[in-house]
DSSP file (Angstrom, degrees, kcal/mol; ACC not computed):
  #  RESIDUE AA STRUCTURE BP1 BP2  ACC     N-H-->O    O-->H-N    N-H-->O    O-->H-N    TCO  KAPPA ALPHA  PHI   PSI    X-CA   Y-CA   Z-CA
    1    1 A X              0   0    0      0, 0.0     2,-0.1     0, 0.0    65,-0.1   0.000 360.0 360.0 360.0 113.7  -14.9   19.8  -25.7
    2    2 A X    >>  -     0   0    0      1,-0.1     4,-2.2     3,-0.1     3,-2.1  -0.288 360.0-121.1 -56.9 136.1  -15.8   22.0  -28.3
    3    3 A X  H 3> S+     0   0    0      1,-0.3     4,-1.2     2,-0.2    -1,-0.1   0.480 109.0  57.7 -59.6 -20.6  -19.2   21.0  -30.1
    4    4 A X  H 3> S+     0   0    0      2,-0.2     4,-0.6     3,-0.1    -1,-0.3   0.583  99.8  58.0-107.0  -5.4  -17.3   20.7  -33.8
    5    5 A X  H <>>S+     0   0    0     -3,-2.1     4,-1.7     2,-0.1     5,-0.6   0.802 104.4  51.8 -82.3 -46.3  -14.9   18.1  -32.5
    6    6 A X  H  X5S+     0   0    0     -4,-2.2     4,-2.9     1,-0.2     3,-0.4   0.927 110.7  45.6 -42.7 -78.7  -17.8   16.0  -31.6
    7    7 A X  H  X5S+     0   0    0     -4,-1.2     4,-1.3     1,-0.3     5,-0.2   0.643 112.9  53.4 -49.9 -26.5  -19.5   16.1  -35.0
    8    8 A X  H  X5S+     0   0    0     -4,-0.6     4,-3.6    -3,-0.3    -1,-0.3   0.978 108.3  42.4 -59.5 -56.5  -16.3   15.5  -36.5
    9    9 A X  H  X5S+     0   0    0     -4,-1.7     4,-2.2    -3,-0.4     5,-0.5   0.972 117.5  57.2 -50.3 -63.7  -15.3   12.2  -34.6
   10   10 A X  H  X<S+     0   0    0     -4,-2.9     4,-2.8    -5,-0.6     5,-0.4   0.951 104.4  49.8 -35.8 -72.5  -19.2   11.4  -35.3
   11   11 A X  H  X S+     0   0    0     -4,-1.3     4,-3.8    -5,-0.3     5,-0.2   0.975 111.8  45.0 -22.1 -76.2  -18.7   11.8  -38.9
   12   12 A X  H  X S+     0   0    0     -4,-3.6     4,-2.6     1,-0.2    -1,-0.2   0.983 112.2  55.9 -46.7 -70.4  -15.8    9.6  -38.9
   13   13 A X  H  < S+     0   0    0     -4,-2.2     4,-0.5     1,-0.3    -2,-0.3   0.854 106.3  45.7 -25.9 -56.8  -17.6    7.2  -36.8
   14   14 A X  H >< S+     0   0    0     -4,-2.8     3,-0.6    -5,-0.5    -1,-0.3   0.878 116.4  47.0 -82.4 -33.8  -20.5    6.7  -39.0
   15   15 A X  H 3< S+     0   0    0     -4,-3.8    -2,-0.3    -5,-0.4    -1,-0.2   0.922 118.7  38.1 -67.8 -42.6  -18.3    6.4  -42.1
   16   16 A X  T >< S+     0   0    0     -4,-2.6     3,-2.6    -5,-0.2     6,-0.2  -0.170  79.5 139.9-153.9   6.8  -15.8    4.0  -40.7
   17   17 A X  T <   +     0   0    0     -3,-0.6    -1,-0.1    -4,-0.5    -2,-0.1   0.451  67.0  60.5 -47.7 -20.6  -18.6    1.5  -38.3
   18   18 A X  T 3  S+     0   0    0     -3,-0.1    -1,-0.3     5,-0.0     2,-0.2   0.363  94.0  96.9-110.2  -5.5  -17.3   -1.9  -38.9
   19   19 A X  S X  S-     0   0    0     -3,-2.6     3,-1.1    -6,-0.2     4,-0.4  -0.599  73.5-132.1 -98.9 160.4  -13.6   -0.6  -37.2
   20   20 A X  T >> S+     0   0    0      1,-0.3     3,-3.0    -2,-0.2     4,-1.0   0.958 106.4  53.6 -56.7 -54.5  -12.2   -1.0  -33.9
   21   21 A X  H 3> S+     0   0    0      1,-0.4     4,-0.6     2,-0.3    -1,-0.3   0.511 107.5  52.5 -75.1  -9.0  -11.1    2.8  -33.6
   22   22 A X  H <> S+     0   0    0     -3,-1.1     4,-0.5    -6,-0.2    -1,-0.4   0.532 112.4  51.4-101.5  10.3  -14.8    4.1  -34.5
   23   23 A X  H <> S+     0   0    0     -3,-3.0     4,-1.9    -4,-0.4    -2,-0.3   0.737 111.2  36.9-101.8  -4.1  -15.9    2.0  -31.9
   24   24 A X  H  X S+     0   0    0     -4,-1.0     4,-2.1    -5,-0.2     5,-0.2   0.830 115.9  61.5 -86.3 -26.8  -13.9    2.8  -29.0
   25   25 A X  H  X S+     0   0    0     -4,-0.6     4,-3.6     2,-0.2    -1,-0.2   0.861 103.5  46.0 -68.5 -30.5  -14.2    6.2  -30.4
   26   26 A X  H  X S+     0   0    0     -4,-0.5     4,-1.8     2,-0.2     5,-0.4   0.962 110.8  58.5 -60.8 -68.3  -18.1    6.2  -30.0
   27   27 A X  H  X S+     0   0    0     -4,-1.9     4,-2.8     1,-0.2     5,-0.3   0.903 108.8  35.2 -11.1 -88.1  -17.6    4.9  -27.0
   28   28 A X  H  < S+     0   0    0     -4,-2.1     4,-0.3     2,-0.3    -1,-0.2   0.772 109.1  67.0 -45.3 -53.3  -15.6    7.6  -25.8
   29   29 A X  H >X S+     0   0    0     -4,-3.6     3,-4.6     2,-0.2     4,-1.5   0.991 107.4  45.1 -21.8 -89.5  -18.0   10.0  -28.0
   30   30 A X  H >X S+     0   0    0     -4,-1.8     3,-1.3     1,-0.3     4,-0.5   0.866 109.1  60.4 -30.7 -55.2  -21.1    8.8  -25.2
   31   31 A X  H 3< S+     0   0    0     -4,-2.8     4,-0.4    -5,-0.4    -1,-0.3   0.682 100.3  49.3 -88.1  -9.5  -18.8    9.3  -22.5
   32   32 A X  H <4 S+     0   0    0     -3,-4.6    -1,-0.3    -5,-0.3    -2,-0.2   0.775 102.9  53.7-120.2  21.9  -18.2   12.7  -22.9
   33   33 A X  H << S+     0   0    0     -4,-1.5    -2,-0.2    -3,-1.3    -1,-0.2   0.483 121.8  37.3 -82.6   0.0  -21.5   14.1  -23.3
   34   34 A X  S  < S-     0   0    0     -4,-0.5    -3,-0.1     3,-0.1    -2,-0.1   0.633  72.1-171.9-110.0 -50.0  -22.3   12.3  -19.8
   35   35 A X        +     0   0    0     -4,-0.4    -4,-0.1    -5,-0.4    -3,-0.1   0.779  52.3 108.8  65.6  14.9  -19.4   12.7  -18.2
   36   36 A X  S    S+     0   0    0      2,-0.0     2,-0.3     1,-0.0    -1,-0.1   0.739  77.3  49.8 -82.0 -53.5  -20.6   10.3  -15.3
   37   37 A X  S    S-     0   0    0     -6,-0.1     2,-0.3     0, 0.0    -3,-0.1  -0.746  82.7-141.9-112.6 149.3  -18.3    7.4  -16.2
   38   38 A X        -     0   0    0     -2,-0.3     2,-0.1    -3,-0.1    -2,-0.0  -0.715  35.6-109.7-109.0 144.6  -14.5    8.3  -16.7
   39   39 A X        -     0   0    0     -2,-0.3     5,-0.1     1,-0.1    -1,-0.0  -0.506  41.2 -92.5 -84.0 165.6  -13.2    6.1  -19.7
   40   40 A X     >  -     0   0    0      1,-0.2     4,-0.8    -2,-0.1    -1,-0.1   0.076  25.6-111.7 -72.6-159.0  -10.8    3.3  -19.0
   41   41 A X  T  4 S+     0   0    0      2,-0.2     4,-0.3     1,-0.1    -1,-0.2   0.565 117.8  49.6 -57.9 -38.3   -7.1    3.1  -19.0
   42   42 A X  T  > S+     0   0    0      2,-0.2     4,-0.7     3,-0.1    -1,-0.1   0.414 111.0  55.2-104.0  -6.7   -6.5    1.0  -21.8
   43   43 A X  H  > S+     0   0    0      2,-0.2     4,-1.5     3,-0.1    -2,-0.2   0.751 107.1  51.4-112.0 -52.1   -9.1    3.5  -23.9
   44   44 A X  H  X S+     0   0    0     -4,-0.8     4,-1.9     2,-0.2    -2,-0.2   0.714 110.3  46.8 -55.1 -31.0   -7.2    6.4  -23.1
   45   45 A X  H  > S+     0   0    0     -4,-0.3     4,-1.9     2,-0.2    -1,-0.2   0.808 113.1  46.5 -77.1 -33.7   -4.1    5.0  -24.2
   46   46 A X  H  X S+     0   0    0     -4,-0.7     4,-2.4     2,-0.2     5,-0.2   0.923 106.0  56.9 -70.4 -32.8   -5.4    3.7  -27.3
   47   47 A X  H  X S+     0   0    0     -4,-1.5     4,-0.8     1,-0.3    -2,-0.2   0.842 110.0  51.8-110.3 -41.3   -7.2    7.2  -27.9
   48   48 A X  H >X S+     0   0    0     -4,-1.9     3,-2.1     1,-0.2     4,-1.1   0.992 109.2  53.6 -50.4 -62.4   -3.0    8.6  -27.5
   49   49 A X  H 3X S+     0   0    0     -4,-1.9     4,-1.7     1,-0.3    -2,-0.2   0.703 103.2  49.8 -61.8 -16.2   -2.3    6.1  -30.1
   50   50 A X  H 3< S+     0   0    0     -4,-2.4    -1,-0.3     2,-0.2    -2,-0.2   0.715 110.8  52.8 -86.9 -11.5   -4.7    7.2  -32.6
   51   51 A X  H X< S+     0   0    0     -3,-2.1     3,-0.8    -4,-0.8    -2,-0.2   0.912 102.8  54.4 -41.0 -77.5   -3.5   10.8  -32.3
   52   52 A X  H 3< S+     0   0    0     -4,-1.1    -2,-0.2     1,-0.3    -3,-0.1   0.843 118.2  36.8 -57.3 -53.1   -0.1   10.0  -32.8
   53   53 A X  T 3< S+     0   0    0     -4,-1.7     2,-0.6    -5,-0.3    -1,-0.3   0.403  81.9 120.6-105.1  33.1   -1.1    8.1  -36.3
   54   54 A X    <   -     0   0    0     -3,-0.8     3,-0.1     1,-0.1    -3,-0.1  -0.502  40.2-171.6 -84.6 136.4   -3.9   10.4  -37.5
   55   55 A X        +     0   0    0     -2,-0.6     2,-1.9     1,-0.2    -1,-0.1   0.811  61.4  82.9 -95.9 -44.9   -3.0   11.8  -41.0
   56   56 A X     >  -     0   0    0      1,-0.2     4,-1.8     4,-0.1    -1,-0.2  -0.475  68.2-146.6-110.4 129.3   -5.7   14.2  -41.2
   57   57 A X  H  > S+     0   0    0     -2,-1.9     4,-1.2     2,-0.2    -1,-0.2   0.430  98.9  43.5   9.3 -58.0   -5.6   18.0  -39.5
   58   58 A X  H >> S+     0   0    0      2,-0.2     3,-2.3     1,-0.2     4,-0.7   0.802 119.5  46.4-105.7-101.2   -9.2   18.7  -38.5
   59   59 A X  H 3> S+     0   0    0      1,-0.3     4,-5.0     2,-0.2    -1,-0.2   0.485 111.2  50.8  20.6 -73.4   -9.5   14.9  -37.0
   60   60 A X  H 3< S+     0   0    0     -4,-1.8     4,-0.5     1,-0.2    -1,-0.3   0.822 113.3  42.6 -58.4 -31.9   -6.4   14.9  -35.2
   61   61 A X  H XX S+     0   0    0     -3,-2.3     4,-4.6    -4,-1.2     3,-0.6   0.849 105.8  61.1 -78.9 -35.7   -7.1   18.0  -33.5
   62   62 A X  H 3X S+     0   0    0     -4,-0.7     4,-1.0     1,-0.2    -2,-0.2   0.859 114.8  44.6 -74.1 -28.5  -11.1   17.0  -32.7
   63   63 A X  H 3X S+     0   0    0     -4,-5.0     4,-0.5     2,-0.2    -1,-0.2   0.755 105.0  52.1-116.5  24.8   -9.2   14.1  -30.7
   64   64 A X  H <> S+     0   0    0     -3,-0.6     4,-3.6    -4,-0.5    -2,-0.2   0.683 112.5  55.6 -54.7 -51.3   -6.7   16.0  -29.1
   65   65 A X  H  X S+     0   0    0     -4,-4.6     4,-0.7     1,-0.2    -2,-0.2   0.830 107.3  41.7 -27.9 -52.1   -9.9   17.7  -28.2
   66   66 A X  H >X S+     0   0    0     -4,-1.0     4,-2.6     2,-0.3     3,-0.8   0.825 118.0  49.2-104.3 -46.2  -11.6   14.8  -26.8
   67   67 A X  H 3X S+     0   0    0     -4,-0.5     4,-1.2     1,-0.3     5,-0.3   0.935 108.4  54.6 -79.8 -34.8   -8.1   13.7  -24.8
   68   68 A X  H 3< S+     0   0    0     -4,-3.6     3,-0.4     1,-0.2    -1,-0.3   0.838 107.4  51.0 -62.3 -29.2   -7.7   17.0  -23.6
   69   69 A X  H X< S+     0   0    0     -3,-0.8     3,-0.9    -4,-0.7    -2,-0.2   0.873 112.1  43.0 -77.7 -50.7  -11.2   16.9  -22.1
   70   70 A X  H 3< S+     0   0    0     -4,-2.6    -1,-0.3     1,-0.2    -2,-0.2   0.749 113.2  51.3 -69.9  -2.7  -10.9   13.7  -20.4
   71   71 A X  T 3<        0   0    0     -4,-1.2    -1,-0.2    -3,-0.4    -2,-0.2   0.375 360.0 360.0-107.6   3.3   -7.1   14.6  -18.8
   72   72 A X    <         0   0    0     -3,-0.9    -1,-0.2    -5,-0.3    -2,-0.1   0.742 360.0 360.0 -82.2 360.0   -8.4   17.9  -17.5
């Protein structure tokens, strides 16, 4: 996962704290600098569904990023 998809999804995260999707996204954030723990099932599915409705470019791609890194 490239290093400017992190900082983005951070970004987002830290504006956005009080919502479900920056927290699963944090989550998810932790888990792939460790890479120890695999994220769940139901976290992967959500992390397609936020994809699917993301409106802006550089976002959508930093968690395409992030999905691509966990499906590899």
């Amino acid at each position: 996962m490239q290093e400017y998809s992190r900082i983005l999804i951070e970004e987002y995260c830290l504006a956005h704290r009080k919502t479900k999707k920056a927290a699963l996204l944090w989550n998810l954030l932790e888990l792939s600098y460790s890479m120890e723990c695999e994220p769940d099932e139901y976290e992967m599915i959500q992390l397609e569904k936020f994809i699917a409705r993301e409106k802006n470019p550089e976002l959508k791609e930093a968690l395409e990023d992030m999905d691509e890194l966990f499906c590899s």
